[in-house]
C-alpha positions in Angstrom: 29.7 -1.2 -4.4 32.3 -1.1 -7.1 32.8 2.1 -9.3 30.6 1.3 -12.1 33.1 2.6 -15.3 36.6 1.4 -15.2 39.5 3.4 -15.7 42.3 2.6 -18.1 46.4 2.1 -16.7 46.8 4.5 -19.2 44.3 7.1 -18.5 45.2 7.5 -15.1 48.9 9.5 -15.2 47.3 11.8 -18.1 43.7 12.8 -15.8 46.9 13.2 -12.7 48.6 15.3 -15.0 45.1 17.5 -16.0 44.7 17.6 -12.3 48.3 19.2 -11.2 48.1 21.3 -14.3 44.6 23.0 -12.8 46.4 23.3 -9.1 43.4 23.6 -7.2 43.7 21.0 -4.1 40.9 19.1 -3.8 40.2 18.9 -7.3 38.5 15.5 -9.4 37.8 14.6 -12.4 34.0 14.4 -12.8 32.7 12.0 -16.0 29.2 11.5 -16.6 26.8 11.8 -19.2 24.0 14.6 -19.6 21.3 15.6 -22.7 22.3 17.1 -25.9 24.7 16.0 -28.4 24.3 14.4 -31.7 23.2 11.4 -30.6 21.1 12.1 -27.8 23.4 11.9 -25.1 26.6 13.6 -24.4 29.8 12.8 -22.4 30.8 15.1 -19.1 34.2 14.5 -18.8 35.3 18.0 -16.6 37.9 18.8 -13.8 35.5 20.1 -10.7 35.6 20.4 -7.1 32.0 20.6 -5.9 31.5 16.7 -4.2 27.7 15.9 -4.9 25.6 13.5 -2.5 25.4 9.7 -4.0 28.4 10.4 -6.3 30.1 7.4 -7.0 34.2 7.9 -6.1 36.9 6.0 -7.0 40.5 6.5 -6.5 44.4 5.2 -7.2 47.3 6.8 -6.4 45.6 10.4 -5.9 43.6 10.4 -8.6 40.1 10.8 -7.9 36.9 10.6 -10.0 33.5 11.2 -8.9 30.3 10.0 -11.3 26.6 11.0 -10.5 24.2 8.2 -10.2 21.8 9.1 -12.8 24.8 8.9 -15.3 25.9 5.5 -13.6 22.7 3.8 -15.1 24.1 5.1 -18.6 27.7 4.3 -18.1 27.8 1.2 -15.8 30.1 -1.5 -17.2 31.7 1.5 -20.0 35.8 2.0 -19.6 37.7 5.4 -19.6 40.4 4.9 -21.8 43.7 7.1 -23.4 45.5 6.4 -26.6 48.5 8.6 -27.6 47.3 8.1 -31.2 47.9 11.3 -33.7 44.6 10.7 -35.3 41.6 10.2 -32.4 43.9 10.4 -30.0 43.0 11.2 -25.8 40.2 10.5 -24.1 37.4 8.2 -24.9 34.6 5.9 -23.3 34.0 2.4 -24.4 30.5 1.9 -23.5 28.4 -1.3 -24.1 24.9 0.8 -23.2 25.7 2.7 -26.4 23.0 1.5 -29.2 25.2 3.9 -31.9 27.2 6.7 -31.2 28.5 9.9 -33.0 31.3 9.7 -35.7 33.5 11.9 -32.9 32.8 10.0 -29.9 31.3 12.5 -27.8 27.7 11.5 -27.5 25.3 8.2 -28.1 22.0 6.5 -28.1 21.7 4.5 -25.2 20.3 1.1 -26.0 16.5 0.2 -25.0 16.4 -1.6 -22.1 13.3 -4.2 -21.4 
């Protein structure tokens, strides 16, 4: 199976340059979502190196990023991107499962399904 959220050219060098700045080999980016938030769900975006059973992994040119399967159903089809921008710029998900999200960008309503 295919990772389920894709990842930006551009995010990739700046999560590779998150990772060498931690130094801990064996380290990953972990993205997910989890409760909480403004909206009722949040992002998990966090540097980690504890491998969980089922994760989903996905990697290119050393990068590696591990989601959990639970957050998969809520992110599935969603991309990781970077902009450079002065105002909102960094990280961000582009998710299509979001029925409305917050004004920052950190957490959403998923949207109903059936």
């Amino acid at each position: 199976m295919s990772f389920p959220v894709v990842i930006s050219d551009t995010a990739v060098p700046q999560i590779r340059r998150l990772l060498e700045r931690k130094g801990k080999p064996g380290s990953f980016l972990r993205i997910g979502v989890k409760g909480g938030g403004c909206s009722g769900l949040e992002y998990l975006f966090a540097l980690d190196e504890v491998e969980l059973e089922g994760d989903f992994v996905w990697e290119l040119d050393g990068v590696v990023i591990r989601l959990d399967p639970k957050s998969a159903k809520f992110l599935d089809g969603a991309a990781l991107v970077y902009t450079g921008n002065l105002m909102g710029g960094g990280f961000a998900f582009e998710n299509p499962n979001a029925e409305r999200s917050c004004g920052c960008g950190t957490s959403f309503t998923p949207r109903k399904t059936g």
